[in-house]
SERO-4910 file (N, C-alpha, C, O; in steps of 0.05 Angstrom, whole numbers):
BEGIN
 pado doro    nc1    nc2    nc3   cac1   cac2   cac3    cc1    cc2    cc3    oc1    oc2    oc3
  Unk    A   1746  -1351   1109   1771  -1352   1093   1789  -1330   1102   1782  -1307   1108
  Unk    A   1813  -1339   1101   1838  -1321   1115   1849  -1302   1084   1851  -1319   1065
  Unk    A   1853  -1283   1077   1869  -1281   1056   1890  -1265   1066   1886  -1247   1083
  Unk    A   1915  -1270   1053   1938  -1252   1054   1945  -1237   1038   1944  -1247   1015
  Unk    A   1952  -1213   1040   1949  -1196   1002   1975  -1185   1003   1981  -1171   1022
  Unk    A   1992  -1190    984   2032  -1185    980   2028  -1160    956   2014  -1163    936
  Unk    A   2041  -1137    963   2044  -1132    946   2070  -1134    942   2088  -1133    958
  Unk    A   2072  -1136    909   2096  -1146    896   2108  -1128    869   2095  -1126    849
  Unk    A   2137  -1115    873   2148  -1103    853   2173  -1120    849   2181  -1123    872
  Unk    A   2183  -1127    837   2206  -1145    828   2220  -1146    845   2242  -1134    847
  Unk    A   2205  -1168    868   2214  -1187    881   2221  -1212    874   2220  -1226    895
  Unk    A   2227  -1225    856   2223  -1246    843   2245  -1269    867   2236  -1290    875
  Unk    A   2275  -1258    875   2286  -1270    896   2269  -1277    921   2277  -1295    935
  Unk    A   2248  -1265    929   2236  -1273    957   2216  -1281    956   2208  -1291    977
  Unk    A   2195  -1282    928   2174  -1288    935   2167  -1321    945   2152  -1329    963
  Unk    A   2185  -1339    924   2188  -1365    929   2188  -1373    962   2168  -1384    972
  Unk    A   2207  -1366    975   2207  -1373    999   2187  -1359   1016   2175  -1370   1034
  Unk    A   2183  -1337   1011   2162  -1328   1033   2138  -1340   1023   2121  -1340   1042
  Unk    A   2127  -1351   1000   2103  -1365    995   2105  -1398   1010   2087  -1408   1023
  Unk    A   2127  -1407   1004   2132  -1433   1025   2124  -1422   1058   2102  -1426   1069
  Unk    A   2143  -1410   1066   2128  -1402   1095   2111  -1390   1098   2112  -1376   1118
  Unk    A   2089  -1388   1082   2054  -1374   1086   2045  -1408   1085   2036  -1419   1105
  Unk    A   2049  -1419   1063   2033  -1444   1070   2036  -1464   1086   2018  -1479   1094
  Unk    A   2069  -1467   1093   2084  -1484   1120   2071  -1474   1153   2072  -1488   1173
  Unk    A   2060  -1444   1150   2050  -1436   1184   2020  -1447   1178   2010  -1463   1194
  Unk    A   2008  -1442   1159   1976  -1448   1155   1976  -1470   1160   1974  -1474   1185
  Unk    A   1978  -1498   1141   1994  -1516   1146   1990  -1527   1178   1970  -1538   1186
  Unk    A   2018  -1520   1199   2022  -1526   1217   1990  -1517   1233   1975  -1535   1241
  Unk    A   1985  -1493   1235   1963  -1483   1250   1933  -1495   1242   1913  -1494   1257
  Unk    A   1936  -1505   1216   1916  -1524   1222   1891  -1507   1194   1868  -1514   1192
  Unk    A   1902  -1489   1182   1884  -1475   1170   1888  -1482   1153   1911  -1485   1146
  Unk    A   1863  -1488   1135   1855  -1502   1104   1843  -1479   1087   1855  -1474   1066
  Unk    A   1825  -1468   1093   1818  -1444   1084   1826  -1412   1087   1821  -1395   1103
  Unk    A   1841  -1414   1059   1859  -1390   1059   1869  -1382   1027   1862  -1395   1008
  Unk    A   1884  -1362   1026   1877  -1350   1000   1907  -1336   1000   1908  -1329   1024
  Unk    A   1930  -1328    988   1949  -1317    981   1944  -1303    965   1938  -1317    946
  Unk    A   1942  -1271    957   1939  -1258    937   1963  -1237    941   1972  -1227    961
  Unk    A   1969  -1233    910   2000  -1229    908   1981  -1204    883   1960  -1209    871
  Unk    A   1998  -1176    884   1993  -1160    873   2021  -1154    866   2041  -1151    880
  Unk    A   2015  -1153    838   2042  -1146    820   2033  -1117    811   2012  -1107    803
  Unk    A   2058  -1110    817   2061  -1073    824   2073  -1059    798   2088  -1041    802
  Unk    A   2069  -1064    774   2083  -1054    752   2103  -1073    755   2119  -1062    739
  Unk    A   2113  -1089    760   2147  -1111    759   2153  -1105    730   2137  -1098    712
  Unk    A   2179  -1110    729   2189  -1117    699   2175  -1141    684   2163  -1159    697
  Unk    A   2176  -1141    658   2166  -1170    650   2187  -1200    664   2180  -1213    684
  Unk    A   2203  -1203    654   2213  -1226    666   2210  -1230    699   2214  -1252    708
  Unk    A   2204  -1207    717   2193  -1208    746   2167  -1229    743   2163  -1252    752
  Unk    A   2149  -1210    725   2123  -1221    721   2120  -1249    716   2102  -1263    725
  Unk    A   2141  -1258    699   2145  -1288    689   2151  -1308    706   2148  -1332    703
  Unk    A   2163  -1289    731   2178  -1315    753   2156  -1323    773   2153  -1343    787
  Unk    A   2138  -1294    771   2110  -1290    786   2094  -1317    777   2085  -1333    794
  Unk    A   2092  -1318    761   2061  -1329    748   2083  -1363    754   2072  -1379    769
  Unk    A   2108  -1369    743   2119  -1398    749   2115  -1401    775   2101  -1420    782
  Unk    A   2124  -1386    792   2117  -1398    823   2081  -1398    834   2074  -1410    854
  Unk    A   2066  -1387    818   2040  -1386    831   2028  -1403    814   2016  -1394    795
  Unk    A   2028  -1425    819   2013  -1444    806   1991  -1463    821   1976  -1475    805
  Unk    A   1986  -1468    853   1970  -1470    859   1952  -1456    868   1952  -1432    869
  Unk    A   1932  -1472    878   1901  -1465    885   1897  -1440    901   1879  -1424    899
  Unk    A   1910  -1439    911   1917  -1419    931   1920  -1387    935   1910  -1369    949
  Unk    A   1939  -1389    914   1953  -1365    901   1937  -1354    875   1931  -1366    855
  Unk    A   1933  -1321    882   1917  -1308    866   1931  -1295    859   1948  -1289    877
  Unk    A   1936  -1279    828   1959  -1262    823   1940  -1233    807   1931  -1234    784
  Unk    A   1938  -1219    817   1930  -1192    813   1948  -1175    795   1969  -1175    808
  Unk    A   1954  -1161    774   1968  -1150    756   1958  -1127    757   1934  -1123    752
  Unk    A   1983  -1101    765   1958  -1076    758   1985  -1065    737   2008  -1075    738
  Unk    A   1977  -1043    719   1983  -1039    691   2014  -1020    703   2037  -1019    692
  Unk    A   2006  -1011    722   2035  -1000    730   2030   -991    763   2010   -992    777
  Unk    A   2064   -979    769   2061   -979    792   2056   -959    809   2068   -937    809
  Unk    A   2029   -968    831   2021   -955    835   2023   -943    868   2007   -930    881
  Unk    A   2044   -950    874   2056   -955    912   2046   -978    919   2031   -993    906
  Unk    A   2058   -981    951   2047  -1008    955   2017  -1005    978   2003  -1023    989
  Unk    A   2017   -979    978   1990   -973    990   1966   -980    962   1949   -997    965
  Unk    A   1969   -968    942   1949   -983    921   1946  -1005    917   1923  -1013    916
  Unk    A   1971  -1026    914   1975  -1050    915   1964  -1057    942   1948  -1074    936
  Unk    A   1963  -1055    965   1950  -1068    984   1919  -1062    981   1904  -1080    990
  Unk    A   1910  -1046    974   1878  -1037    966   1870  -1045    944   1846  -1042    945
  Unk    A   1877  -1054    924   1868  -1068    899   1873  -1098    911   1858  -1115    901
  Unk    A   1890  -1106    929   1885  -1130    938   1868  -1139    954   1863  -1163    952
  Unk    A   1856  -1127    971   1834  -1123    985   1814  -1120    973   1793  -1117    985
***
């Protein structure tokens, strides 16, 4: 299994599209087994809200840590 780990602070404008092109290259390349994990970095609440509406499939794992902790923590709690 491939996983990709985002960390995420109120990105709420980019995450949509950059989650389309994680699963449009996998996708093309032929990979079925794989994993999107998205680490929410302290976001505002309504960030968090747009978070959890776009991650609704199988795919996508959404990690919440209580605040923010850089995106070096966020890449290590995603891991």
């Amino acid at each position: 299994m491939i996983s990709v780990v985002i960390p995420y602070f109120n990105e709420a404008l980019c995450i949509e599209p950059l989650l389309r092109r994680i699963h449009q290259t996998f996708q093309k390349i032929g990979i079925e087994d794989y994993e999107v994990v998205i680490v929410d970095n302290g976001s505002f609440p309504e960030q968090h809200q747009t978070l959890r509406r776009l991650c609704t499939g199988a795919k996508e794992r959404i990690i919440v840590l209580s605040r923010n902790f850089g995106y070096q923590g966020a890449l290590w709690a995603g891991l």
